[in-house]
C-alpha positions as CSV (number, residue, x, y, z in Angstrom):
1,X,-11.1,4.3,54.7
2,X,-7.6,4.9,53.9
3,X,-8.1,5.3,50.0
4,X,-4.4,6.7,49.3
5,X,-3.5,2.8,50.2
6,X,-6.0,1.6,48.6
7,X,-5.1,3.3,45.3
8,X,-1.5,2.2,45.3
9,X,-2.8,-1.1,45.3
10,X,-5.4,-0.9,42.1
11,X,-2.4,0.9,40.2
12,X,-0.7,-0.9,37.0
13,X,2.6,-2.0,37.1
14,X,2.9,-2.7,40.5
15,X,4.2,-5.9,39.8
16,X,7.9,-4.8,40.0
17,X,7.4,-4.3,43.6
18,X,6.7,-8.7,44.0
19,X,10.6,-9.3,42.2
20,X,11.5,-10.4,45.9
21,X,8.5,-12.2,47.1
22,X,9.2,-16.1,47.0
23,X,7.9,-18.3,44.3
24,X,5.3,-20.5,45.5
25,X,5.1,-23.4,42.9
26,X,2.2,-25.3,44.9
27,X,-0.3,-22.5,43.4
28,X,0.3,-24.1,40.0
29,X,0.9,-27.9,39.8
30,X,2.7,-29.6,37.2
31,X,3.3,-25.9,35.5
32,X,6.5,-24.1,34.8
33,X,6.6,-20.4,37.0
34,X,8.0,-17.7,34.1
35,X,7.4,-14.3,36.1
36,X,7.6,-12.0,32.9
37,X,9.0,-9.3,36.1
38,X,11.7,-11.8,37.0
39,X,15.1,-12.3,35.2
40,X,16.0,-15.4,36.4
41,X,12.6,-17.1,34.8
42,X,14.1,-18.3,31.5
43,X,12.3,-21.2,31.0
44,X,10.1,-19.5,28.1
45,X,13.4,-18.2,26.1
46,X,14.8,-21.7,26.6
47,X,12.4,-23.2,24.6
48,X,12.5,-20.7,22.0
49,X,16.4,-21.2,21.3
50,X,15.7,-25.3,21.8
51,X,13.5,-24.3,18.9
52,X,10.2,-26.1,20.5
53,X,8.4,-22.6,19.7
54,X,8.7,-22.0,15.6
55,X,7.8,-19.0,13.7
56,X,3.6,-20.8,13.1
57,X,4.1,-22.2,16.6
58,X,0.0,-21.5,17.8
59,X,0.0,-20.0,21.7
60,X,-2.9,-20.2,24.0
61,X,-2.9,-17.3,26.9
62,X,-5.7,-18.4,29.5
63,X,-6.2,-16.0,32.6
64,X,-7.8,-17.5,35.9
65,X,-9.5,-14.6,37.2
66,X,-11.3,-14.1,40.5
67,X,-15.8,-13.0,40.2
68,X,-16.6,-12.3,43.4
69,X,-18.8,-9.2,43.5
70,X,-17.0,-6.4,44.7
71,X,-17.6,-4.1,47.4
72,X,-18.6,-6.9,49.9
73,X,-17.6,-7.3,53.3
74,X,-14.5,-8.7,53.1
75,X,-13.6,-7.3,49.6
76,X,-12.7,-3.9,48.9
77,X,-13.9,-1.9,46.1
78,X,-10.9,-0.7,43.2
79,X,-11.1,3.1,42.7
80,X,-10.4,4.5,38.8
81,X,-8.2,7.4,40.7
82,X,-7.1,9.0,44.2
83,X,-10.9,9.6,45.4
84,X,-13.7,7.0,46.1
85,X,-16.1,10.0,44.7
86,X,-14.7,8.9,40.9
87,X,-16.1,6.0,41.0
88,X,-16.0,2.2,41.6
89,X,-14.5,-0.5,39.3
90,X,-13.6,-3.7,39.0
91,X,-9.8,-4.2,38.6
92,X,-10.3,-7.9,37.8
93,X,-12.2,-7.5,34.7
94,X,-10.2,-4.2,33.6
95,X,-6.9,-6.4,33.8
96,X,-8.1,-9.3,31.5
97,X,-10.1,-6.7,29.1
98,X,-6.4,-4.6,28.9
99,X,-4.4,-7.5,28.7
100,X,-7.1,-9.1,25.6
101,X,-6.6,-5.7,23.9
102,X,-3.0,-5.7,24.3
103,X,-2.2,-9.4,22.7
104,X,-4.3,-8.6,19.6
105,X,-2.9,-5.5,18.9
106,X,0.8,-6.1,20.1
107,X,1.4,-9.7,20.4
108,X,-1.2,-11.2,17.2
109,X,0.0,-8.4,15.1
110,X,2.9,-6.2,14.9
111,X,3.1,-2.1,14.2
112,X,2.5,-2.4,10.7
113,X,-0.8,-4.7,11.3
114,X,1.3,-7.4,9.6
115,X,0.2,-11.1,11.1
116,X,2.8,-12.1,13.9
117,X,1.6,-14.9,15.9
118,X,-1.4,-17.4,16.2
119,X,-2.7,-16.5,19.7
120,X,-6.2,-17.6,21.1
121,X,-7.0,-15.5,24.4
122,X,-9.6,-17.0,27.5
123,X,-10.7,-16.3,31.1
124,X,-12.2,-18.8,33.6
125,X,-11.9,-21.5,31.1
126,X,-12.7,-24.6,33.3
127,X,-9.6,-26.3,31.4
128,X,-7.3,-24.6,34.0
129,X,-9.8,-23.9,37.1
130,X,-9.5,-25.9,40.1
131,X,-9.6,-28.1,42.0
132,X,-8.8,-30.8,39.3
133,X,-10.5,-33.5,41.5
134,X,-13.8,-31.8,40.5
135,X,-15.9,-31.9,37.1
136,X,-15.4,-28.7,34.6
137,X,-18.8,-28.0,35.4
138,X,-18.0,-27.1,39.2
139,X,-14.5,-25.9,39.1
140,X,-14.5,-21.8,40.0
141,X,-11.8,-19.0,40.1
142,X,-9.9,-18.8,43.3
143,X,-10.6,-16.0,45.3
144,X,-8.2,-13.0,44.7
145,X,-6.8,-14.9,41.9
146,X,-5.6,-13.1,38.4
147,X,-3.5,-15.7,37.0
148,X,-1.8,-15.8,33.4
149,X,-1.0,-19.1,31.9
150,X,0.9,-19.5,28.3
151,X,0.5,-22.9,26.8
152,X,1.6,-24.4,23.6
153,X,2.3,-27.4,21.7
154,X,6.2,-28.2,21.0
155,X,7.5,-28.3,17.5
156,X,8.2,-31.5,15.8
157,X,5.4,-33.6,18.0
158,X,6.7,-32.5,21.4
159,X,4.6,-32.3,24.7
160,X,2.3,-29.5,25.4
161,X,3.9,-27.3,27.9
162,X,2.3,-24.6,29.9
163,X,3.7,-21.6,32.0
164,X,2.7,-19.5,34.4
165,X,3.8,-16.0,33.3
166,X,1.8,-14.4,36.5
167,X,0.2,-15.1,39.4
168,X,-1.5,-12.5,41.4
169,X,-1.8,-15.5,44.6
170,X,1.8,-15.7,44.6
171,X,3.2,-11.9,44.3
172,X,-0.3,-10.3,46.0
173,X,0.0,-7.3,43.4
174,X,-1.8,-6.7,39.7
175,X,0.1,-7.3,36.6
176,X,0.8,-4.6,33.9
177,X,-0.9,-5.8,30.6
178,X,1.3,-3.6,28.4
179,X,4.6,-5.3,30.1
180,X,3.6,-8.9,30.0
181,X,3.2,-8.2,26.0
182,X,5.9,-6.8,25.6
183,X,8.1,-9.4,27.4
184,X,6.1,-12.2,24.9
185,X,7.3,-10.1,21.9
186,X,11.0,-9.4,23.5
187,X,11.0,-13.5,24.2
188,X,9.7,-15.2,20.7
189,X,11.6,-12.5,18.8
190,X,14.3,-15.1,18.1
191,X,11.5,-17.7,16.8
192,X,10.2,-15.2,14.0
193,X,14.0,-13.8,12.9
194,X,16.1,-15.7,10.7
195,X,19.8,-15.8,9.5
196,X,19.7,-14.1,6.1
197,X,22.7,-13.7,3.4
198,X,22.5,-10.5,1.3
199,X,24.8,-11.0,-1.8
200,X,26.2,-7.7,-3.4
201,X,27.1,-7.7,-7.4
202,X,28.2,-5.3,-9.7
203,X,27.8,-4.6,-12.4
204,X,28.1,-4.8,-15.6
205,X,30.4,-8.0,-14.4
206,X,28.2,-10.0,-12.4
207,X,30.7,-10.4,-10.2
208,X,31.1,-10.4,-6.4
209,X,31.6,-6.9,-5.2
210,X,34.3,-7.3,-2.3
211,X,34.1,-3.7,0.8
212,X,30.5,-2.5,-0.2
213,X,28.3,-0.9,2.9
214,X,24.9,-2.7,3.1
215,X,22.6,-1.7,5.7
216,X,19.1,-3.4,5.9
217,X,15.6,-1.1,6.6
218,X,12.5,-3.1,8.1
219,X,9.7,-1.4,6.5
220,X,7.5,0.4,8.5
221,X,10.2,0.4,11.7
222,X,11.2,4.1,13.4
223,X,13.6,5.7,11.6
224,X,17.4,4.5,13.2
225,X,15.4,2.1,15.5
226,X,16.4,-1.2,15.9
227,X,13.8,-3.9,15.7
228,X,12.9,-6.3,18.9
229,X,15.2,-9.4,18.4
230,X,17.1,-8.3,15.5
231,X,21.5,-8.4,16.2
232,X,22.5,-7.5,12.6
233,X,21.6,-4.7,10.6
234,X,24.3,-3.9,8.7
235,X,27.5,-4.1,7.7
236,X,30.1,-4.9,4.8
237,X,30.9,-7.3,2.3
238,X,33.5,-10.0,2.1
239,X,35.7,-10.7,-0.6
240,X,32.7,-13.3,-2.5
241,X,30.3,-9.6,-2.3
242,X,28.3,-11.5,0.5
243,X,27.1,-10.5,3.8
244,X,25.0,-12.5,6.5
245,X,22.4,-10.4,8.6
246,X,20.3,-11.4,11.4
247,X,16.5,-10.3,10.5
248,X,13.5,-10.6,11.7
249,X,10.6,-11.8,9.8
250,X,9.1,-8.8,7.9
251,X,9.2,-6.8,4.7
252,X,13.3,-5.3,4.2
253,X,15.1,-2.5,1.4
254,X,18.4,-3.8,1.1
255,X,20.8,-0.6,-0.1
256,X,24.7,-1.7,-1.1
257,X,27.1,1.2,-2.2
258,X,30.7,1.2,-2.7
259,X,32.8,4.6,-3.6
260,X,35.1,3.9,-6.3
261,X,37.6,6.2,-7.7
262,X,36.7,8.7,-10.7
263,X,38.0,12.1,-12.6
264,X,37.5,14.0,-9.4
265,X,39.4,12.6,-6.0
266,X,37.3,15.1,-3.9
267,X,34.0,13.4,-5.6
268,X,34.6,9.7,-6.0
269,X,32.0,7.8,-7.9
270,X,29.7,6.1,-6.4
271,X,28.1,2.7,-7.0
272,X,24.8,1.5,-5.6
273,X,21.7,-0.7,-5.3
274,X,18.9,-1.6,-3.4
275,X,16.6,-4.7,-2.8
276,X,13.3,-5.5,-1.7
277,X,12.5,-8.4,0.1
278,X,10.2,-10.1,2.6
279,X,11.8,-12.6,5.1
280,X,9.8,-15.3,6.1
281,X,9.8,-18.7,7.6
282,X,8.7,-19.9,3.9
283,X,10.8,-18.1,1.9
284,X,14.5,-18.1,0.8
285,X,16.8,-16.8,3.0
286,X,19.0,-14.8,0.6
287,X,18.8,-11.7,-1.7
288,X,21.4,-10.3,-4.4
289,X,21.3,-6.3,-4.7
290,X,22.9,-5.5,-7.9
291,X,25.7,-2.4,-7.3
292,X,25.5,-0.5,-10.3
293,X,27.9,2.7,-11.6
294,X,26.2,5.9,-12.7
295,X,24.6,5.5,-15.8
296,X,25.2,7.9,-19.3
297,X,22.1,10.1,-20.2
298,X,20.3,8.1,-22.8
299,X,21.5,4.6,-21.4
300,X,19.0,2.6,-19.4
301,X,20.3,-1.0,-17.5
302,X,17.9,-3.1,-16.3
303,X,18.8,-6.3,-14.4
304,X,17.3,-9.2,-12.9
305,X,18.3,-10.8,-8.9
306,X,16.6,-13.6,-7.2
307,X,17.7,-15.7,-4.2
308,X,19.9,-19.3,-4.3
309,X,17.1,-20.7,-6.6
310,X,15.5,-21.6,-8.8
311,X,18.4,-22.0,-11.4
312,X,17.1,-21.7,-15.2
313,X,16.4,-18.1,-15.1
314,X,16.0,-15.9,-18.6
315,X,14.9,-12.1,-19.0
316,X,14.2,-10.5,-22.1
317,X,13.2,-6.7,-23.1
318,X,11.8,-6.3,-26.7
319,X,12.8,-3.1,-28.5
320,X,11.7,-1.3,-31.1
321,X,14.4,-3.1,-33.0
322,X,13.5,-6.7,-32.0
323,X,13.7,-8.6,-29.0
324,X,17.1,-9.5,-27.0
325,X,17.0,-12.5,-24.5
326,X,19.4,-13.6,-22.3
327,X,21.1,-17.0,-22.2
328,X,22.1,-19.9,-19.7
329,X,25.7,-19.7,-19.4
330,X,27.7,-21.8,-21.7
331,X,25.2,-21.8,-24.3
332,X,25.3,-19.8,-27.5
333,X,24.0,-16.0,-27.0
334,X,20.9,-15.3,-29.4
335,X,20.8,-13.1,-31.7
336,X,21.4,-9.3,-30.9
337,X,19.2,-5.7,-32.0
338,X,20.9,-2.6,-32.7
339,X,21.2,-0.7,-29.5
340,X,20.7,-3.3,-27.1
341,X,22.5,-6.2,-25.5
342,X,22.8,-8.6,-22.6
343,X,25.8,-7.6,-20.7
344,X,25.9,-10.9,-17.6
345,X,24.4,-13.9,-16.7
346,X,24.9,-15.6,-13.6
347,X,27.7,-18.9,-13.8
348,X,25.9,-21.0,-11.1
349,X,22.5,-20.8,-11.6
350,X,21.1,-18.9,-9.0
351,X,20.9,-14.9,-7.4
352,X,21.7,-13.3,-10.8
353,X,22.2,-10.9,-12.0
354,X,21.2,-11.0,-15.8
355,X,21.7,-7.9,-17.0
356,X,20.6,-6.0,-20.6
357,X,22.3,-2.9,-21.2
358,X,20.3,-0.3,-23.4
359,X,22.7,1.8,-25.3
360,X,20.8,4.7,-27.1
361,X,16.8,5.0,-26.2
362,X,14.8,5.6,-29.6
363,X,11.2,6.9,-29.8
364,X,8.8,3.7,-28.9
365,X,8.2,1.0,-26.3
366,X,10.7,-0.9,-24.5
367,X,8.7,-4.5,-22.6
368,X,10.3,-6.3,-19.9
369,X,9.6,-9.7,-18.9
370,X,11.4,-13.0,-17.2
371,X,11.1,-16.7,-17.2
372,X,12.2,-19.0,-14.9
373,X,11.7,-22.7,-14.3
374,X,10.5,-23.6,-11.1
375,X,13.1,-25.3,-8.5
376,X,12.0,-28.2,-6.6
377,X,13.7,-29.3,-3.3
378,X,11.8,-32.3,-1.6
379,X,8.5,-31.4,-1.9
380,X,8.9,-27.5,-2.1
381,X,8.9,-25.8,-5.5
382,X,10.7,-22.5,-5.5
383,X,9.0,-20.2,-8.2
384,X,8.7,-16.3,-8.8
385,X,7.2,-15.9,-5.7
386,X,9.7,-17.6,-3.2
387,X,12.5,-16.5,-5.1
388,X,12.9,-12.8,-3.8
389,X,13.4,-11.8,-7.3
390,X,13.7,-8.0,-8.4
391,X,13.8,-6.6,-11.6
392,X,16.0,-3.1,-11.4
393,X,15.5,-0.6,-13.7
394,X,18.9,2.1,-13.7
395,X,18.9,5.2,-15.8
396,X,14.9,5.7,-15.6
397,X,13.0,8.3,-13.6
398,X,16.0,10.1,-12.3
399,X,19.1,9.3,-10.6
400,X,17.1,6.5,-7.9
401,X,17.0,3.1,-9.7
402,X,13.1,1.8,-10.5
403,X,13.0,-1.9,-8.8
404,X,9.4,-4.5,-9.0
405,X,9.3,-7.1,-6.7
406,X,6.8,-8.7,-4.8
407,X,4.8,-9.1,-7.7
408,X,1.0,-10.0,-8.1
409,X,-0.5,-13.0,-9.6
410,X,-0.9,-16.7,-8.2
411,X,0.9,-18.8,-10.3
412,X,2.9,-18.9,-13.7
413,X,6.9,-19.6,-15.2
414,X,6.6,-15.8,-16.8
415,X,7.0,-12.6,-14.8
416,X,5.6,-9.5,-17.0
417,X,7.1,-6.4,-15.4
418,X,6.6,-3.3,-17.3
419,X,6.6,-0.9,-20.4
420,X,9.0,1.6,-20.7
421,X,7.4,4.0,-23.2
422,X,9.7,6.9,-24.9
423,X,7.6,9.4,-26.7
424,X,8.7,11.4,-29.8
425,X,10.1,14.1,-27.5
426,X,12.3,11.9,-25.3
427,X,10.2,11.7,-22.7
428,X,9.8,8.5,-20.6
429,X,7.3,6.9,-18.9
430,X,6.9,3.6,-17.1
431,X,3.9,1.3,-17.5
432,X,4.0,-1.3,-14.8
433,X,2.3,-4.9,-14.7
434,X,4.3,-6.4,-12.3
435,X,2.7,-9.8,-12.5
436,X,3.3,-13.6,-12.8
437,X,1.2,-15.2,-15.8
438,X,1.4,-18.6,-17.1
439,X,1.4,-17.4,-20.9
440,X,4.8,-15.6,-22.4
441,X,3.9,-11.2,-22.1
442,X,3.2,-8.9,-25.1
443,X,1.2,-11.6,-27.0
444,X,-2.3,-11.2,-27.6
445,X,-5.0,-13.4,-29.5
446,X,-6.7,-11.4,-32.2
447,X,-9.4,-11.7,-34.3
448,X,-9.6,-11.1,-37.9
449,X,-12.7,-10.6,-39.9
450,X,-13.4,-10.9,-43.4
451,X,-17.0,-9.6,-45.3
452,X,-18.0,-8.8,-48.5
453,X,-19.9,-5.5,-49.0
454,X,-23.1,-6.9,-48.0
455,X,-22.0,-7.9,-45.0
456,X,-21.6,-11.6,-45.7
457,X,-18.4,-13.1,-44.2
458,X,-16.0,-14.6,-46.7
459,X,-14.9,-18.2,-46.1
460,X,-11.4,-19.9,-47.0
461,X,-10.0,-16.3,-47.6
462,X,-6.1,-16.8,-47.2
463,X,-5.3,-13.8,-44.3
464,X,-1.7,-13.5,-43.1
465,X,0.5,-10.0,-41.3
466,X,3.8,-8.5,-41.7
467,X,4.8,-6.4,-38.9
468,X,6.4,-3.0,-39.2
469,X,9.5,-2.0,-37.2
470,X,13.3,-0.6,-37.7
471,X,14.9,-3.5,-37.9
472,X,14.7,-4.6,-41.3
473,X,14.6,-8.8,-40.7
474,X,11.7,-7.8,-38.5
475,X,10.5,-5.9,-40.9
476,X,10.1,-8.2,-44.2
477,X,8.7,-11.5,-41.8
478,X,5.7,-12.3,-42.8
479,X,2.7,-14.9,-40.7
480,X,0.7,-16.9,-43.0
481,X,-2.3,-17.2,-40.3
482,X,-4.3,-19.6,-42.3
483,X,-7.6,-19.8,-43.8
484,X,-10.9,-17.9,-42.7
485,X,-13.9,-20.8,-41.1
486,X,-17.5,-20.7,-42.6
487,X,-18.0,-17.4,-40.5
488,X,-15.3,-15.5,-42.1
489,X,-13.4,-15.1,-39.1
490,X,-9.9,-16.5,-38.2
491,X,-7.9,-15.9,-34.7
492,X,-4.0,-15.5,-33.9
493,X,-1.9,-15.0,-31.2
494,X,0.2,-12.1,-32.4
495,X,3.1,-9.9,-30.5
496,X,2.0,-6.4,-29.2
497,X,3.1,-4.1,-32.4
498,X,1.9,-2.6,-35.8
499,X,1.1,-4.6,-39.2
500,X,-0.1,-4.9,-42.0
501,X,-2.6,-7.9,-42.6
502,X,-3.4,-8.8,-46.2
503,X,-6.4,-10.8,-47.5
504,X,-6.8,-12.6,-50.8
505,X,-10.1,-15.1,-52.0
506,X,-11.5,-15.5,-55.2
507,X,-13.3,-13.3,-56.9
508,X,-12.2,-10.4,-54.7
509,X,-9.7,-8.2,-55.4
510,X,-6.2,-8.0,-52.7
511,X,-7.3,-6.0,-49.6
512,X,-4.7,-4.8,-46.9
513,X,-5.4,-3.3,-44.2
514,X,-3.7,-1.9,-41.1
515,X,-3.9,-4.0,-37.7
516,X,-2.7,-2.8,-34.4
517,X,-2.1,-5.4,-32.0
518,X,-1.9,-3.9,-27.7
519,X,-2.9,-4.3,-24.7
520,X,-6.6,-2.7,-23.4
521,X,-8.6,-0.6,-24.9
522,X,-7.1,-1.4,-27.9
523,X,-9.9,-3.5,-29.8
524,X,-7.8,-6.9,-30.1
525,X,-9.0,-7.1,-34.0
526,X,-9.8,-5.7,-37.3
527,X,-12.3,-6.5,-40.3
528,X,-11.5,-6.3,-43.9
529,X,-14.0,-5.7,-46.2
530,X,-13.4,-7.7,-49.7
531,X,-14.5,-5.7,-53.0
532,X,-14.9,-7.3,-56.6
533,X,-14.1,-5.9,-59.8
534,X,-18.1,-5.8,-60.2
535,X,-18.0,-2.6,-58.1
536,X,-16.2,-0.7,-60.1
537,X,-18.3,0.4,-63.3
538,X,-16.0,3.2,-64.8
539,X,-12.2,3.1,-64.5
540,X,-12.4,6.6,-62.5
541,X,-14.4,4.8,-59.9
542,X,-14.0,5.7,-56.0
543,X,-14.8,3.3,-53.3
544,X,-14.5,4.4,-50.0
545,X,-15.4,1.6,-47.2
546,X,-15.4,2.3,-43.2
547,X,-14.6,-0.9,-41.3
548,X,-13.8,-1.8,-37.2
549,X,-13.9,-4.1,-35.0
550,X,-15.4,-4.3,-31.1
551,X,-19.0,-3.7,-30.9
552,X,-18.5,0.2,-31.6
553,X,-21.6,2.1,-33.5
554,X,-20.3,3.8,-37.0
555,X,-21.5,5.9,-39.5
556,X,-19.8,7.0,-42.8
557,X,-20.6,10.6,-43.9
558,X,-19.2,11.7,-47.8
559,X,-19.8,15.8,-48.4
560,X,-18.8,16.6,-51.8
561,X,-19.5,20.5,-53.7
562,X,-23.0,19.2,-55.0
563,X,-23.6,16.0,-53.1
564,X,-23.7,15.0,-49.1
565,X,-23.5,11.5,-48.8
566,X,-25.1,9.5,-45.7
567,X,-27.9,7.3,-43.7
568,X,-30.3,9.3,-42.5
569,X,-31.0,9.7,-38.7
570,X,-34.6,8.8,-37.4
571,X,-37.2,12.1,-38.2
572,X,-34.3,13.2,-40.5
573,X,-35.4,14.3,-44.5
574,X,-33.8,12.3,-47.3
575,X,-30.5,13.9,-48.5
576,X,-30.6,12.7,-51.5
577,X,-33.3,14.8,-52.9
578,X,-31.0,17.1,-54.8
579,X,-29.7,16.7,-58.4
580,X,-26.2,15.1,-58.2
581,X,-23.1,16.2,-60.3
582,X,-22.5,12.7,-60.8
583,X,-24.1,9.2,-59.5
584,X,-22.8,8.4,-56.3
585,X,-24.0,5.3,-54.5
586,X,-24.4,4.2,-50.8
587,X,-23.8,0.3,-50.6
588,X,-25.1,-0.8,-47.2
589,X,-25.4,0.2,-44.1
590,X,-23.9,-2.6,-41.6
């Protein structure tokens, strides 16, 4: 046996070595020949720019594969290397297993094991056997046949097509598994990338920003590697601060910079921004990156971008002064807070940016969140989610920007993004949420509950809160919350901060107590005991009353020079055995 011959025809890739046999389209009836080896086979990328193959298009690869036992007589036996000693194989079924590997881990899904395309993979189904004269039932692989057929339905109700992408009767050699993939992948590119604008703005202006370098990183791509299908990457602004790249469909960072002139010629400033957004058959097809100059120690920026819609877009960051909130264009700005103000807001209703300029951080917490009404075109609402939208935070965490995008969450008009929390020191930390709600952020429904000193709730007591903070309007605004029900309980939605809630009912005297209001594991809710004058039997009297809320366990413990004070634990003696200096009495224990 001459097994050198016989191994240069079991090895892959010896399809390249058919490019000059002669297509023979009577092997495949009524199906288009697209050799993935041959050049002049276009049929496949034809289709993909007539647009009959769309990003969701479903494929169906089906490989006619010859069973014949091998060694036989008139078969020869495939040998895994140069020597018959290392075994026999069958190259038939190591083709279609390699090629079945190679379309779900190349072709269904991409590097990053992000979902490409809708692919369902068969041998020998009796669909494509022949001869189509006989039933399914009879119909067998042709001898020597290894066969690769691509079929799909055309977009927009077209015909079904199929292809022949190989055809082992036609070129007498094997295919190479990894090469047919990759000419699938090189082929539909073009269906799954996308004309995509990027629109550069500076700020604090809003404005277009005319020359800026934007360059666009797939995520997960090599470093300087250009991804399969993709013309434009990069490149600069025009006079509107727009750009239009060619992308493929995947997740992007989107960096803008422009070098502007400054105190030192030999180090010109330097304005930048960056972007993160997914492109998508789905989505919007646009993105603003907001070009920002360097920012003052003590100064934070934050700004808002989306895509071309939706229009009625707001932001807002409450400070430890009060809240600022942007406005539509054209309407009357709200009121401002020390320290704080909203510098832009877009003129046409989309991309942004909105931006709130934070003069002079103070000890305390910062909370940003967004609105934004959804956009309907035909049937397709454009919210949060189909918006691209970014929320950039400059002047935090160093000299790179902070951006949230992509944010969690099904549905909702409000985006929560973060705290920015600045402790007593100066230091700041961010606290991210990054999530679309239905209900406005930084509210919270407490729950307020009144009891007398025997535990008994008080009903129709008259409960309302004034909150604390610097700014003195804030500061004086008081909630009448209403009355408490038959269980002595009343609940309010109240903004994340610090008050004071004061009680009054007849027959007790005025109680206030402190109430904060935040997010988990702060208990969302206080109780107030109510005292009468009947307490109180000398004017020199001392009442001290423990009280909380959540379903925490208590105790109150009073030591004084001749006197400890407290419930006994289980097995514990009595402490009240010795003489006191002076009564002292224990009023409940719930």
């Amino acid at each position: 046996m001459n097994t050198t011959a016989n191994t240069a025809a079991s090895r892959p890739g010896t399809a390249n070595a058919a490019r000059s046999a002669e297509d023979n389209p009577s092997l495949h009836p009524g199906r288009e020949l697209c050799y993935y080896f041959k050049p002049t086979h276009t049929f496949l990328a034809h289709q993909v720019e007539l647009g009959n193959i769309k990003y969701d298009t479903a494929l169906e690869i089906e490989v006619e594969h010859c069973t014949m036992t091998r060694p036989a007589i008139s078969l020869r036996a495939s040998y895994s290397d140069k020597h018959a000693q290392a075994g026999q194989y069958n190259r038939y079924i190591r083709n279609w297993e390699m090629l079945e590997e190679e379309v779900h881990s190349n072709l269904e899904n991409d590097a990053n094991g992000v979902r490409m395309w809708s692919v369902k993979v068969s041998s020998n189904n009796p669909r494509i056997l022949g001869p189509k004269a006989q039933p399914e039932a009879l119909r067998k692989a042709r001898l020597g046949a290894f066969e690769i057929i691509l079929s799909w339905q055309s977009a927009g109700g077209g015909s079904r097509q199929q292809i022949v992408l190989f055809s082992k009767l036609n070129s007498l050699r094997f295919p190479n598994p990894p090469d047919v993939v990759e000419y699938l992948v090189r082929t539909l590119a073009p269906a799954r990338s996308t004309r995509f604008t990027v629109y550069a703005r500076e700020l604090p202006s809003g404005l277009g920003c005319r020359g800026a370098l934007v360059n666009a990183e797939q995520e997960g791509a090599p470093e300087g590697r250009k991804p399969t299908g993709v013309e434009k990457l990069r490149g600069e602004s025009d006079k509107n601060g727009q750009i239009e790249l060619v992308l493929p469909f995947g997740v992007f960072m989107a960096t803008a910079e422009i070098y502007r002139g400054g105190p030192d010629p030999a180090n010109p400033e330097v304005s930048s921004g960056h972007a993160k957004f997914d492109v998508h058959g789905q989505l919007l097809k646009s993105v603003c990156v907001p070009v920002c100059p360097p920012m003052a120690p003590g100064q934070v920026r934050v700004a808002c971008t989306w895509a071309e819609f939706p229009h009625e877009v707001s932001m807002a960051v409450k400070t430890p002064y009060g809240i600022v909130r942007s406005h539509p264009a054209g309407e009357d700005e709200a009121p401002g807070v020390p320290h704080a103000a909203v510098e832009c807001v877009p003129t046409e209703g989309g991309f942004g940016p909105i931006s709130v300029l934070i003069d002079d951080l103070v000890e305390g917490r910062y909370h940003v969140f967004c609105k934004c009404k959804p956009y309907a075109v035909g049937s397709k609402m454009f919210g949060w989610k189909e918006a691209n939208a970014q929320v950039t935070l400059f002047g935090v965490g160093g000299s790179e920007p902070l951006s949230f995008s992509r944010m969690a969450g099904d549905e909702g008009d409000y985006w929560d993004i973060c705290f920015i929390e600045v402790a007593a020191g100066g230091k700041v930390s961010v606290r991210e949420f990054n999530a679309v709600q239905v209900d406005e952020p930084g509210n919270r429904m407490v729950t307020i509950v009144v009891r007398d000193m025997s535990g008994q709730p008080v009903a129709g007591a008259k409960v309302s809160c004034q909150a604390e903070g610097r700014d003195e309007q804030v500061a004086v605004e008081v909630r009448d919350l209403g009355d408490t029900g038959a269980d002595g309980t009343i609940e309010a939605l109240l903004p994340l901060g610090e008050y004071t809630a004061n009680v009054t009912a007849a027959e007790y005297i005025r109680t206030t107590v402190k109430l904060v209001v935040d997010l988990d594991p702060q208990v969302a809710g206080v109780t107030v005991p109510m005292v009468k004058d009947a307490c109180f039997v000398g004017s020199s009297d001392l009442l001290c009353v423990l009280s909380w809320a959540g379903d925490a366990i208590a105790k109150l413990v009073i030591e004084t020079p001749g006197r400890l004070l407290k419930v006994p634990e289980e097995g514990e003696e009595d402490p009240y055995g010795s003489d006191p200096s002076r009564s002292m009495l224990l009023r409940g224990t719930n």
